[in-house]
Every structure is written in C-alpha cells, then in structure tokens.
KEKE-3310 file (N, C-alpha, C; in steps of 0.2 Angstrom, whole numbers, plus 5000, padded with zeros to 4 digits):
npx = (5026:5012:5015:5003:4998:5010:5023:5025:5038:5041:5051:5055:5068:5069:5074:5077:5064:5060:5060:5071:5073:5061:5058:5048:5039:5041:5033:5020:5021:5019:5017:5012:5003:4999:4989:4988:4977:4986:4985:4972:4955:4948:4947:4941:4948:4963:4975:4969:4967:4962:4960:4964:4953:4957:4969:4981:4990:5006:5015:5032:5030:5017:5001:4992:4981:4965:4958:4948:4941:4925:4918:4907:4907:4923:4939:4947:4952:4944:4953:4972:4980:4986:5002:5007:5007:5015:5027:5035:5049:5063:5067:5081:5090:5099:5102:5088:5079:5074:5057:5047:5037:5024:5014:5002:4991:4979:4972:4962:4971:4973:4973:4985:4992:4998:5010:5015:5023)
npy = (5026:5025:5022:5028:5018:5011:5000:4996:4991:4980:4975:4962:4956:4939:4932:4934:4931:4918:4901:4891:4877:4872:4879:4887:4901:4911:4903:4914:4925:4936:4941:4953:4964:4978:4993:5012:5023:5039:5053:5056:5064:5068:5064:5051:5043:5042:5031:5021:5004:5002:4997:5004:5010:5003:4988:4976:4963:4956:4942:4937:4931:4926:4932:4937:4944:4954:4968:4977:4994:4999:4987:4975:4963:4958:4949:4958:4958:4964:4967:4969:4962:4943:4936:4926:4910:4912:4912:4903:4893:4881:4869:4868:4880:4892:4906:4912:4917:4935:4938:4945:4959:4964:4978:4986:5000:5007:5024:5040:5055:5064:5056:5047:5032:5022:5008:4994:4980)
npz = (5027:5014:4998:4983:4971:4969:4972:4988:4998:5015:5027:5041:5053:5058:5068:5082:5088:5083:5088:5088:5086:5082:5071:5070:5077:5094:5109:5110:5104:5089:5074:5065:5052:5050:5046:5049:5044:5043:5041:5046:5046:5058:5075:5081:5071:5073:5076:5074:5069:5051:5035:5017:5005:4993:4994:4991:4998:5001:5003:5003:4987:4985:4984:4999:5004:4997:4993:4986:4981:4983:4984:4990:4995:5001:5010:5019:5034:5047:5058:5062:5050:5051:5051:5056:5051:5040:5043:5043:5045:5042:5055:5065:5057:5057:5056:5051:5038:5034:5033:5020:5014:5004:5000:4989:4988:4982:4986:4987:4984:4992:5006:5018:5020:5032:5034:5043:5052)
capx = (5021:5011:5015:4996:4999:5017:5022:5027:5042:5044:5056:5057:5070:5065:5080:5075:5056:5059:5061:5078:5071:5056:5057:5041:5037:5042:5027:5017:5024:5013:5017:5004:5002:4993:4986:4985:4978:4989:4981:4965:4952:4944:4950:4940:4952:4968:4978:4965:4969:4961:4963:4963:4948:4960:4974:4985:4995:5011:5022:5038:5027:5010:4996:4989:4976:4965:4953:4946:4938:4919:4915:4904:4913:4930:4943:4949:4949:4942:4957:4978:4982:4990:5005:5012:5008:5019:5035:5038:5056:5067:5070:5088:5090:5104:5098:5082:5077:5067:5048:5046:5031:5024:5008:4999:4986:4973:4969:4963:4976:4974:4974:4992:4992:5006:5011:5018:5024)
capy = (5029:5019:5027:5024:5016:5009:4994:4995:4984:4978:4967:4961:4950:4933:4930:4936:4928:4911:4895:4887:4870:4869:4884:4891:4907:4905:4905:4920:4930:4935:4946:4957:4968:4985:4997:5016:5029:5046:5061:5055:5072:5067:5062:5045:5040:5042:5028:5014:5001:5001:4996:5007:5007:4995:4984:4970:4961:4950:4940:4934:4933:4926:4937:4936:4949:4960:4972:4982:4999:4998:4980:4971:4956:4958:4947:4960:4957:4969:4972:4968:4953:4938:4933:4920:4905:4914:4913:4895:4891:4874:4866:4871:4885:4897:4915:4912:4922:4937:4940:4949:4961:4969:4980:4991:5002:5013:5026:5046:5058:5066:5051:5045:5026:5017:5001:4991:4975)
capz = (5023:5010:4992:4979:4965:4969:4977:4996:5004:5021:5029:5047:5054:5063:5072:5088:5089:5082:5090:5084:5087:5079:5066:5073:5080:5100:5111:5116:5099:5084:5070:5061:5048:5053:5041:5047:5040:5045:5041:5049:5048:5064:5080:5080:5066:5072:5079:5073:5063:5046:5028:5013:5001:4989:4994:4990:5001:4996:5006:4999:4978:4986:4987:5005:5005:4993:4997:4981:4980:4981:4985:4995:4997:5003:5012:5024:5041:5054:5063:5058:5047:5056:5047:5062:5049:5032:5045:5048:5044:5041:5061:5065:5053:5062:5056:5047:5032:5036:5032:5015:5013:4998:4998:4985:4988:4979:4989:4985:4985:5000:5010:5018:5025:5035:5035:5048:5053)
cpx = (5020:5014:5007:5001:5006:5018:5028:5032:5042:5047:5057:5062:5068:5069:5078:5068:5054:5063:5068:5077:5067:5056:5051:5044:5037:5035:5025:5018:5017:5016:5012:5008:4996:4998:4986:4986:4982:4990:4975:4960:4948:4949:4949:4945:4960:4970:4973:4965:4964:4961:4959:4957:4948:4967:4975:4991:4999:5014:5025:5032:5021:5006:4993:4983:4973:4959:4952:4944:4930:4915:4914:4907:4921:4932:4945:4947:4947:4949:4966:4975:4987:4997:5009:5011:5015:5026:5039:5042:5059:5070:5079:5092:5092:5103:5094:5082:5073:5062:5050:5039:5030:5018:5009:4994:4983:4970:4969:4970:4979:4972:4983:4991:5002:5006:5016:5020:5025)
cpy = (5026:5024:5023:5024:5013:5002:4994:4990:4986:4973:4968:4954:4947:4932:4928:4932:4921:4906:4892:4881:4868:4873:4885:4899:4903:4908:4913:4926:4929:4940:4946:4961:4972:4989:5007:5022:5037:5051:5060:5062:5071:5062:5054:5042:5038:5036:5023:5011:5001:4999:5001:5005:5002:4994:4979:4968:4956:4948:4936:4934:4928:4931:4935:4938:4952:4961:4977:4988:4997:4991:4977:4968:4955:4956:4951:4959:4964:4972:4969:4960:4949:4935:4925:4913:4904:4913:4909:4896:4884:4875:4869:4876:4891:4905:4915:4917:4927:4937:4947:4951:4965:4972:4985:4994:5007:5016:5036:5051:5062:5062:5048:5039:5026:5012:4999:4984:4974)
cpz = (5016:5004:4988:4973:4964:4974:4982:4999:5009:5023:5035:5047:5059:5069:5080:5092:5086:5085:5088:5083:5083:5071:5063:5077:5089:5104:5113:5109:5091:5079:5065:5057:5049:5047:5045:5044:5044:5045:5041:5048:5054:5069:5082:5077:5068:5077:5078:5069:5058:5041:5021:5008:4998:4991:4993:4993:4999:5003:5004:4992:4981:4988:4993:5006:4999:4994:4988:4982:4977:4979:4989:5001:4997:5008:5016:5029:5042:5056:5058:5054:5051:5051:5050:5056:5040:5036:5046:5043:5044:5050:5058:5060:5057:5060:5049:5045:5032:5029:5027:5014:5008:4997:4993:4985:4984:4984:4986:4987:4991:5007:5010:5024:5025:5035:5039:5051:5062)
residu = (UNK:UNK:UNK:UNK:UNK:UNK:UNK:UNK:UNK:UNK:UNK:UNK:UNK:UNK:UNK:UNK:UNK:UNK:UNK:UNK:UNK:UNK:UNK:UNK:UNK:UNK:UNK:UNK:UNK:UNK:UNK:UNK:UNK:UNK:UNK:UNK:UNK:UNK:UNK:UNK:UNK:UNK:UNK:UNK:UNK:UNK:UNK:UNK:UNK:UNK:UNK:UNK:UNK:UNK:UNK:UNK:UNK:UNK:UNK:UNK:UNK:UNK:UNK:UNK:UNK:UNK:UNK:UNK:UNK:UNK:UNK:UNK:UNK:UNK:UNK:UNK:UNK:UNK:UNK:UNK:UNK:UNK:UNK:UNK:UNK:UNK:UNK:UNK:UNK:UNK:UNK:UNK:UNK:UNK:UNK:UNK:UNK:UNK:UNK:UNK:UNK:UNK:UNK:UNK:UNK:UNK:UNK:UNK:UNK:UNK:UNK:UNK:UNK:UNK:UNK:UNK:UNK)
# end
C-alpha cells in the first residue's frame, strides 16, 4: 500500500531472471511496475491497472516517470511501466544488485493504491 505524500521503496532481486552471460534479463522475462488502486468504489475498477492522479517513479536516484495531478500532458503509460531496460547488469556478475524502486504519489485521502513490481 502506497502511503500520499511519502516516498515508497521497493526492491526485487534479479538473481533468478537474469542471464549470467550477458547481464541481461533471460529470454521471455519482463519486469513491470503496476499501479493499483484498492479501494476501488465500483467493480469496473478493481483489479485494473492504473496510475494515481500524481506520481513520480525513481529507479535507483533517476526519475523514470511523472504523472502530475490535473495535466493534459503526461508521460504515463496506459498500462504498467516496463522496467526490462533499468536492469542490465555487468556480463558475469555472480548475484547481481537488485532493482531499486522509489514512488511518490499524490493522491485524496480516501483513495489506497498499491504498488508492485
């Protein structure tokens, strides 16, 4: 559960899903970031990925993403965010560093998103 107004860690490890050769992601594999919202008030809403009216995504100290409140023009995808090119690693690299994630959302009070990896 996301907290408003605080900034969100998540951390997966790679270990499992990356190549030891290349220190690439192994074929067929993807990792995303999904958004949802948790206390949907209608049934359409639950279990669909969406993003908060304002967020900021980080990985490791780049900003990835940012979606404001009440703007036209925003960056967010449609559906998750693709992270597969933030995870490349150094070839032969014996247990690669996990994936650091940091969001922050603005959202009403009575709204409770989740965040996912």
């Amino acid at each position: 559960i996301l907290k408003p107004q605080a900034t969100n860690n998540l951390e997966a490890q790679l270990a499992a899903c990356m190549d030891f050769r290349t220190g690439r992601l192994q074929a067929g594999h993807v990792i995303e970031v999904r958004c949802l919202r948790v206390d949907a008030p209608e049934w359409r809403y639950e279990l669909v990925h969406s993003w908060p009216s304002g967020i900021s995504l980080f990985v490791e100290d780049q900003r990835v993403l940012v979606k404001k409140p009440d703007e036209e023009l925003n960056e967010a995808p449609p559906g998750p965010f693709d992270l597969s090119r933030f995870v490349v690693r150094r070839p032969l690299e014996v247990n690669p560093r996990p994936v650091r994630v940091s969001a922050a959302i603005t959202a009403k009070k009575t709204e409770q998103w989740a965040l996912g990896l």
